[in-house]
Structure formats: C-alpha cells, structure tokens
C-alpha positions as CSV (number, residue, x, y, z in Angstrom):
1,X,9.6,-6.9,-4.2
2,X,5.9,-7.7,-3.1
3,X,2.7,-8.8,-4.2
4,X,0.0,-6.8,-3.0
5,X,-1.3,-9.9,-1.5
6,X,-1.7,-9.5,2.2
7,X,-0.2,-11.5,4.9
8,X,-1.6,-10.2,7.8
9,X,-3.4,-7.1,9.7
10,X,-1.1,-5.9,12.4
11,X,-1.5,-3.3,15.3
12,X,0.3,-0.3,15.6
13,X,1.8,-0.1,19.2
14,X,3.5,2.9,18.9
15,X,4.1,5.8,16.1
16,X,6.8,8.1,17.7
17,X,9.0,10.9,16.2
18,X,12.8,9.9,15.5
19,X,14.8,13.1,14.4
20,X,13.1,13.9,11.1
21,X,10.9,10.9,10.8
22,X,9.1,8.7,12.8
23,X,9.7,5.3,14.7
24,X,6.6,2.8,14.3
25,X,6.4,0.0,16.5
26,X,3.8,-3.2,15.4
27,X,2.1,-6.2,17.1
28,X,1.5,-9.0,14.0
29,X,3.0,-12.4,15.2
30,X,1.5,-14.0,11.7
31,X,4.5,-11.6,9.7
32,X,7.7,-12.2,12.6
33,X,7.9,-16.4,11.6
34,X,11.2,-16.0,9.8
35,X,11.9,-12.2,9.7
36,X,15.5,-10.8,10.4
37,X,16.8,-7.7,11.1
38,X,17.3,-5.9,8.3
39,X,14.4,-7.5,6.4
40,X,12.2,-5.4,3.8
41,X,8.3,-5.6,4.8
42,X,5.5,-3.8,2.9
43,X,3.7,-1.6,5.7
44,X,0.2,-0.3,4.4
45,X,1.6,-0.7,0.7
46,X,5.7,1.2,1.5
47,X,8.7,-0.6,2.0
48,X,10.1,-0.2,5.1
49,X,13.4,-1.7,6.8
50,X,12.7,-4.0,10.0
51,X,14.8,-2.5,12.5
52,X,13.9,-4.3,15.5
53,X,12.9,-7.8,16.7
54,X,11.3,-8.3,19.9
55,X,8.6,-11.5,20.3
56,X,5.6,-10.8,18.3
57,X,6.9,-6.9,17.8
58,X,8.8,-5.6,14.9
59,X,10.2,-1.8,14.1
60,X,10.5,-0.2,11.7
61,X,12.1,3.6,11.0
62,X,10.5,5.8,8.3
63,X,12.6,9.2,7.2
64,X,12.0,12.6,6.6
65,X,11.0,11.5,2.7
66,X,9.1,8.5,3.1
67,X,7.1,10.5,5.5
68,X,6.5,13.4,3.0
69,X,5.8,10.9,0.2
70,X,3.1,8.4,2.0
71,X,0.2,8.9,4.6
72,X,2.5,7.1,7.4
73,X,2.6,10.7,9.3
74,X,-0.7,10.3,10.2
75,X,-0.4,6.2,11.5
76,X,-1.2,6.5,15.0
77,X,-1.2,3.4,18.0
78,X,-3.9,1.3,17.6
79,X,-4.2,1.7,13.9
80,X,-4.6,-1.7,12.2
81,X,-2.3,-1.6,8.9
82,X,-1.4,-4.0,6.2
83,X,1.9,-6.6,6.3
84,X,3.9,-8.3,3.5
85,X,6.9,-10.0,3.5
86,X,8.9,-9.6,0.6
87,X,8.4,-11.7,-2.1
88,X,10.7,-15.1,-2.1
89,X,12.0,-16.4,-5.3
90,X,10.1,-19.9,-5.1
91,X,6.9,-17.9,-4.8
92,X,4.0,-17.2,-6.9
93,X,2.9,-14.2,-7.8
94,X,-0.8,-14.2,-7.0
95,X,-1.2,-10.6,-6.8
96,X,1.3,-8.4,-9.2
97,X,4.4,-6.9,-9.1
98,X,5.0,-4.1,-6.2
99,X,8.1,-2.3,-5.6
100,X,6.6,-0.6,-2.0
101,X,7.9,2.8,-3.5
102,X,4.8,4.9,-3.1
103,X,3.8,7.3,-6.0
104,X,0.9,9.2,-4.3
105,X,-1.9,9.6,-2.2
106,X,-5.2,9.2,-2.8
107,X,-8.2,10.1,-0.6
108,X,-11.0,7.9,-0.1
109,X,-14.7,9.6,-1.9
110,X,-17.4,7.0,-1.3
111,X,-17.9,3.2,-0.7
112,X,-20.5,2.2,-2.3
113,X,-21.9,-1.0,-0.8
114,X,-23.8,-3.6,-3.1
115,X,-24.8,-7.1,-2.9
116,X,-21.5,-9.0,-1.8
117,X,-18.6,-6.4,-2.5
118,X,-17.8,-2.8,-2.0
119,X,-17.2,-0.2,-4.9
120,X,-14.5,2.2,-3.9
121,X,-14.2,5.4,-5.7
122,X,-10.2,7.3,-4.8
123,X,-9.3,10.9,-5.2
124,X,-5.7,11.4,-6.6
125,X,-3.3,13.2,-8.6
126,X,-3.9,13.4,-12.7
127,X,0.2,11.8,-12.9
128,X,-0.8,8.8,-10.8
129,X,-4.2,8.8,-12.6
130,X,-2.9,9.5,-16.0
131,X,-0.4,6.1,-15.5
132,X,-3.7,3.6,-14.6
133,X,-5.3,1.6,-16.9
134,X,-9.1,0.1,-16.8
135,X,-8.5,-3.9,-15.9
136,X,-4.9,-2.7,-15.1
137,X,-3.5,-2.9,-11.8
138,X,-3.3,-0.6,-8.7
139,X,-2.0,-0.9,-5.2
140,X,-4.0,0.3,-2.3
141,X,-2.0,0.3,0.6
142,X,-0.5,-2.8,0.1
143,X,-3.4,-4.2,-1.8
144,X,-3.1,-5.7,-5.3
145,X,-6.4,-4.6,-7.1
146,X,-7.8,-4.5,-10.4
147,X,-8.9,-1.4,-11.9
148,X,-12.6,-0.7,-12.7
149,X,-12.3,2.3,-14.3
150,X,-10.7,5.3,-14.6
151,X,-10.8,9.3,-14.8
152,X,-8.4,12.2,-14.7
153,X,-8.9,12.5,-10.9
154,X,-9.3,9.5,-9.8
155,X,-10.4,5.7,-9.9
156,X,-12.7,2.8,-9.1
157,X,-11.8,-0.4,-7.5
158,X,-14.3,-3.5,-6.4
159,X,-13.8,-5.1,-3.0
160,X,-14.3,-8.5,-3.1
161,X,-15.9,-9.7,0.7
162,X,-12.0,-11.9,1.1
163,X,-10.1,-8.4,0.1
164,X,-12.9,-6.6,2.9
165,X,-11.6,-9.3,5.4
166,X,-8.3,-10.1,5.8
167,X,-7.1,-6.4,4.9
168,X,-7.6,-2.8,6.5
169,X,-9.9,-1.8,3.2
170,X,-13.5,-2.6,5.0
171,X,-12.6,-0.4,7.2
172,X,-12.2,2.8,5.4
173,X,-14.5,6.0,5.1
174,X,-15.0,9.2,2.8
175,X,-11.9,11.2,3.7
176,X,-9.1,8.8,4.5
177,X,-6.1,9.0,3.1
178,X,-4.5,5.9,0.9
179,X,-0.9,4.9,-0.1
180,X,-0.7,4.4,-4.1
181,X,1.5,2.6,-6.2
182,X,0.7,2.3,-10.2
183,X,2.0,-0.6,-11.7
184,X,5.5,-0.6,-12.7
185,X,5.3,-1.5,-16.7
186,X,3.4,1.6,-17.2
187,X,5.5,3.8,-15.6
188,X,8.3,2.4,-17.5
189,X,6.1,2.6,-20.9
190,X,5.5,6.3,-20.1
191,X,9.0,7.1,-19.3
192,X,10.3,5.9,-23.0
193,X,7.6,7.9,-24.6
194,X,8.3,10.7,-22.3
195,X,12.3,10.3,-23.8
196,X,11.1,9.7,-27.3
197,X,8.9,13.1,-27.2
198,X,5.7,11.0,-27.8
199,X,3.9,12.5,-24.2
C-alpha cells in the first residue's frame, strides 16, 4: 500500500523489452536506503516488484498486463518518473490510501497556469470518471490529489507550487498520457450497489 506522497524523482536508465513486457532500469539513490529485493515500489503511480539492486540502481519487470493497463510502454531512458516506497505500518498517511493498481489512463488537456499553482484539466474514461468525487481523491501517477471538480470525461486538479516541485507534474503538457487510480472506498461503494441492482 502507498500514499500518493512522493519520495523521490528518479531517472530512467533504461526501458528494454523482456519477453512480453518490458524491463525498466532507474537511477534514484533517495528511494534504494533500505530497499530489498523483492520490495513493492510505486513507479509513476503502479506497483511494481524490485527485481534488482545495484548501488543507486534498482529494476523492476513490468508484464504483458501491466503494460496494456498503464502508460509504462511509452517510459523511455531519461524519463524522470515518480517513486514510493510502500507504506510502513508506523507511518502516517499524509496522502491517501493507494493500492498502485492502475484503473486508467488519462490524457493531459491544458495546464492552466495562475498566480502560485497550476490547474490541470485530464481526459479519461466515463468508468474512472463516473467513480471520482469533487473534494474526493485521485492519483496522478503516483500523486495523491484532491479533486476540483468533475465531468463525465474528465477532471480538474490544482497543483500546489511543492506538488510542481518535487514530482514529475510541472513537467507535463497537452497530450501526455497519465496513470489513474480512483480511490478505493468508492470503488468498493459502487461495487455493492452494482450487486444490490442500485447502478
């Protein structure tokens, strides 16, 4: 389980196929203190499996599924992405509660820069839109933000000028493609009323 709370930007060294998926090799020496093999870390918002330890390098191996369900096919090296270590016990939970299982893909319509943040309007499907909530919560690759509003295509986030610079979001343009995740209550609420025939 994660946060949505950042730890660190790290640099993609290398984004290779491996048999139906893809190998992806990183450079983040903040997110290695303490990691094993075998660890879960949130990579731009999807849980992936560290597979490899090597100084300030880490692996990880994304399948066939994960690929077809995220925007990691189109990581390339030298793309800067978004790290979190799973969430420890002891911890607080600053952010909200992520799971790193991706439910869509959004794509970026317009940042709309005002006097100390950034308005940024997202593209996605009506099931990941129809599941979001004004004031709710919504991950971003890997960012924990709070909903402005909401439409049937879409949604509006703020950017606060921290969230611009310790994550990847400052960087994106019209076009780009973001990793979703809705918060987990509501898909649970919309699964019972799916069973009890209310939706």
């Amino acid at each position: 389980m994660f946060t949505g709370i950042v730890e660190s930007v790290g640099v993609v060294l290398s984004a290779e196929p491996q048999g139906d998926g893809r190998q992806f090799r990183v450079r983040c020496a903040d997110v290695v203190e303490g990691v094993r093999l075998g660890d879960s870390i949130a990579f731009n918002g999807t849980c992936l499996t560290v597979t490899e330890l090597q100084g300030d390098e880490i692996s990880f191996d994304a399948v066939r599924e994960t690929i077809d369900c995220t925007g990691l096919g189109d990581v390339t090296a030298g793309e800067r992405i978004n790290l979190e270590r799973a969430m420890r016990a002891d911890a607080r939970l600053d952010g909200h509660i992520v799971q790193g299982h991706v439910d869509g893909v959004g794509k970026v319509v317009e940042l709309k820069r005002r006097d100390d943040d950034v308005e940024l309007h997202i593209d996605c499907a009506e099931d990941v839109a129809g599941l979001l909530v004004d004031k709710g919560s919504v991950t971003v690759q890997g960012v924990s933000l709070t909903v402005v509003a909401v439409s049937n295509a879409g949604f509006y986030v703020a950017l606060i000028p921290h969230t611009l610079e310790v994550t990847t979001l400052g960087t994106l343009e019209p076009g780009d493609l973001v990793n979703l995740e809705v918060d987990i209550l509501g898909k649970y609420v919309a699964r019972y009323l799916e069973r009890r025939g209310a939706i």
